[in-house]
C-alpha positions as a printed Julia matrix, in Angstrom:
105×3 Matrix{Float64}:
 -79.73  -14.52  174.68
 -76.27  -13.1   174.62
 -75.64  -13.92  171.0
 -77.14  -15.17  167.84
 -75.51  -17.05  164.62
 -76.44  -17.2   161.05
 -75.24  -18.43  157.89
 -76.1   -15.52  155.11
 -76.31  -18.48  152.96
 -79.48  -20.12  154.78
 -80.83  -16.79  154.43
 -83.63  -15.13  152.07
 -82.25  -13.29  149.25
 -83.54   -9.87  147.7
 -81.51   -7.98  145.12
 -78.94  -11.14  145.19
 -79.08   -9.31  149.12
 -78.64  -11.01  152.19
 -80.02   -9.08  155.3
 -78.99  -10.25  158.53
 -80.5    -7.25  160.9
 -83.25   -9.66  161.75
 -82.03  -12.78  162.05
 -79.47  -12.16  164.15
 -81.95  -10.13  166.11
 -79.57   -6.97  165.82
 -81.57   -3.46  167.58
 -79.44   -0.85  166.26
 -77.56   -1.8   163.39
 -78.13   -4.16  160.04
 -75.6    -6.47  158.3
 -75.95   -7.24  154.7
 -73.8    -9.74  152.72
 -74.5    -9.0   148.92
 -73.43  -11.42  146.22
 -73.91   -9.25  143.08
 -73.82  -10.87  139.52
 -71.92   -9.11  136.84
 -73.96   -5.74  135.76
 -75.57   -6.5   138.79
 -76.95   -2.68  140.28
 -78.47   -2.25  143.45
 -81.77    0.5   143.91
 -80.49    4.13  144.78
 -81.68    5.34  148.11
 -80.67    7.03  151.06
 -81.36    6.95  155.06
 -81.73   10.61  156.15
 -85.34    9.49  157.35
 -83.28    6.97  160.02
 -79.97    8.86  160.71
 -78.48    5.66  159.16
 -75.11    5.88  158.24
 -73.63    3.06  156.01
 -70.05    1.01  155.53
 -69.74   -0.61  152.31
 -66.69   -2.88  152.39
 -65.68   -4.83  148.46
 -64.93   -8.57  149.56
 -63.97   -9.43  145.81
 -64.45   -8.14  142.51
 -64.73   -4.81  141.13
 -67.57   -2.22  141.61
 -68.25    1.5   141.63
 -70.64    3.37  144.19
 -72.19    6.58  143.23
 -72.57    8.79  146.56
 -74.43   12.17  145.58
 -73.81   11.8   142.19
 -70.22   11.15  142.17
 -68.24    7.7   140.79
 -66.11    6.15  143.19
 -64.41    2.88  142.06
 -63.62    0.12  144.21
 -62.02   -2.57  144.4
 -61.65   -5.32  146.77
 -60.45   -4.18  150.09
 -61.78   -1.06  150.08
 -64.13    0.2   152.42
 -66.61    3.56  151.75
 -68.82    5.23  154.09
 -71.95    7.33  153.53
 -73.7     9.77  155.44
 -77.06    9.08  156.27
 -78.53   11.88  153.85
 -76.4    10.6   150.72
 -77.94    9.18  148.16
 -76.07    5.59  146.97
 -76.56    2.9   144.56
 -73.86    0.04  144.25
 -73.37   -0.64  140.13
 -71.16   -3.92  139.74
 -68.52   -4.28  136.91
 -67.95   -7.43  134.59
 -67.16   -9.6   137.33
 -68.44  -11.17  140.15
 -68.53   -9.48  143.35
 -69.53  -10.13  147.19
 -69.64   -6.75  149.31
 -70.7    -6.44  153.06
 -72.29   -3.54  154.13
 -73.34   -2.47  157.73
 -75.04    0.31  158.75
 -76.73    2.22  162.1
 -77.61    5.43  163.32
């Protein structure tokens, strides 16, 4: 098939995460709609393993992402990419926030 459509909503949740790699039937990259709670905080990890590099684009709402060790605030608009061998965890402020992240390698 030449495409495929999904609703994040209809989809199963971990994390308050949405991921969409699989059923949209994506091969080489992975969508992810998060709607984080306030404090919400997302596990630290990183993708060297998969040569995965990540975009982490702020919808709405307020939210810092530590990359390597290092702060960097967002807010919505913004847009951050890591390297695959970064480490990154997503920390929401006191607000709600929805983020959508996308990665390959």
């Amino acid at each position: 098939m030449s495409r495929t459509k999904v609703n994040y909503e209809e989809t199963e949740t971990t994390y308050g995460m949405h991921f969409l790699r699989e059923p949209l039937d994506c091969e080489d990259h992975g969508v992810t709609v998060v709607d984080a709670e306030p404090g919400w905080e997302g596990p630290e990890h990183e993708h060297e393993g998969n040569d995965h590099e990540e975009v982490y684009f702020l919808v709405e709402g307020e939210a810092t992402i530590t990359v390597d060790g290092e702060d960097v605030s967002m807010n919505a608009g913004d847009a951050v990419r890591v390297s695959p061998g970064a480490t990154r965890q997503l920390t929401n402020g006191d607000t709600r926030s929805q983020f959508v992240i996308t990665g390959a390698p």
